[in-house]
C-alpha positions, 0 to 999 in steps of 0.5 A, spaced: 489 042 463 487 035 459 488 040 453 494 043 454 497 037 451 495 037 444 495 044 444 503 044 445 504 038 440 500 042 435 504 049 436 511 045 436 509 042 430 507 049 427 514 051 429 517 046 427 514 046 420 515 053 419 523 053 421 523 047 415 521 051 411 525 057 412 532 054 412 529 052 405 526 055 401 525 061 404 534 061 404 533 058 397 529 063 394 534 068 397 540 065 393 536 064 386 535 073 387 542 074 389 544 070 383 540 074 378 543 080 381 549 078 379 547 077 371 543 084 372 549 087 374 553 084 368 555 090 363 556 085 357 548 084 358 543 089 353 538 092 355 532 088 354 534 082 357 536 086 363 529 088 363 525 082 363 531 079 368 529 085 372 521 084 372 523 077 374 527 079 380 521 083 382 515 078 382 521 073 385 522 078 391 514 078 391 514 071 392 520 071 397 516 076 401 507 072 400 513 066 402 515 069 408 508 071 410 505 065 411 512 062 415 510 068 420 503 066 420 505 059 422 511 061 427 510 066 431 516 066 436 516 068 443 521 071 447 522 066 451 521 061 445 527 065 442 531 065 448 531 057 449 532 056 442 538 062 442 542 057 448 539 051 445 544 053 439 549 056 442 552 050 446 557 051 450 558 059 447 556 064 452 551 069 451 550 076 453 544 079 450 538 083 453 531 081 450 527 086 453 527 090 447 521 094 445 516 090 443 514 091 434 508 089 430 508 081 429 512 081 421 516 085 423 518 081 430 518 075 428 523 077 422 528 079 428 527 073 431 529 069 424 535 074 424 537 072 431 537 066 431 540 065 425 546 069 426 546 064 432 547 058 428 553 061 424 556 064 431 555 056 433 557 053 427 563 057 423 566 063 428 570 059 433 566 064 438 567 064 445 561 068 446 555 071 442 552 078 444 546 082 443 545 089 445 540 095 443 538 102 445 533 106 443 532 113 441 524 116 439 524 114 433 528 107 433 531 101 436 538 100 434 540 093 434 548 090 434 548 083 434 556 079 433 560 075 437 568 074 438 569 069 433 575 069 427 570 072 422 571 072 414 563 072 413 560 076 409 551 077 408 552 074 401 556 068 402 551 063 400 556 058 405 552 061 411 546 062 409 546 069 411 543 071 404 536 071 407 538 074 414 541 081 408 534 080 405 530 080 411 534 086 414 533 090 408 525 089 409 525 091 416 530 096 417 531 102 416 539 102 416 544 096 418 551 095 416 556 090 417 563 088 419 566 081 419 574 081 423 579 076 425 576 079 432 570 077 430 563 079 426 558 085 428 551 086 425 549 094 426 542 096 425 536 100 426 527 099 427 523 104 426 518 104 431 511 102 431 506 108 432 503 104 439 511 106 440 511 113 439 505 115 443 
């Protein structure tokens, strides 16, 4: 038992350190892509600027994702370490979500408990939610995942203020479809994981 001590200080000094890190760099690195997005997307540009932008893009997304890698390697997150960090956000806004979904490799679980979360905090901190709901279903292929709350919406996955870029980024590299609407009657996240092959068998 006399060892339990450092151990747990050890792991909520790597907790604490990885989400540092990624509300951070890793949402700054987002930002920085989105931006060159925009100057890729500009009709004025000529080819060969959109080009080198566009290599550039690409080794900034290669960084973005070996960034990530290594946050995950520090922050492995349990369902239970989600659920009190989810409450913990929240506050006073109640919570209707189940947990108890399908388990899936450690990247890719642990890139949904970043999006959880961080979809927590701007309930918590922008939507005047009463309440904060999670909710899945799961077929033989895929989980599909709605996450929202009945706030007074308005915000948009590439609405730097929020900082729901990296939650965009992250849900293009795990899921295989998502969308998502934000209304006077709140904001919603749909999307669907593919299962892990352990999944299938």
């Amino acid at each position: 038992m006399a060892r339990s001590k450092p151990e747990t200080q050890e792991s909520t000094l790597r907790l604490d350190l990885a989400r540092r890190l990624h509300e951070t760099l890793a949402q700054d690195l987002a930002v920085i892509g989105y931006q060159l997005d925009e100057i890729i997307g500009d009709a004025t540009l000529d080819k060969k600027h959109r080009r080198a932008l566009r290599k550039i893009r690409f080794a900034l997304s290669e960084t973005t994702k070996s960034f990530r890698d290594r946050i995950y390697q520090l922050k492995l997150t349990s369902r239970q370490q989600l659920f009190k960090q989810v409450v913990e956000v929240l506050g006073e806004i109640k919570l209707e979500a189940d947990f108890d979904y399908p388990e899936f490799e450690p990247t890719v679980e642990e890139a949904l408990s970043q999006i959880i979360l961080e979809l927590a905090r701007n309930t918590a901190h922008h939507s005047k939610a009463t309440y904060f709901y999670l909710n899945f279903k799961e077929n033989e292929e895929s989980i599909k995942f709605e996450i929202g709350d009945d706030g007074i919406g308005g915000v948009k996955p590439k609405d730097f203020r929020f900082g729901l870029a990296s939650i965009d980024e992250l849900l293009i590299q795990i899921s295989s479809s998502y969308s998502s609407s934000s209304t006077s009657d709140g904001s919603s996240f749909c999307f669907q994981i593919r299962k892990t092959r352990s999944d299938n068998a």
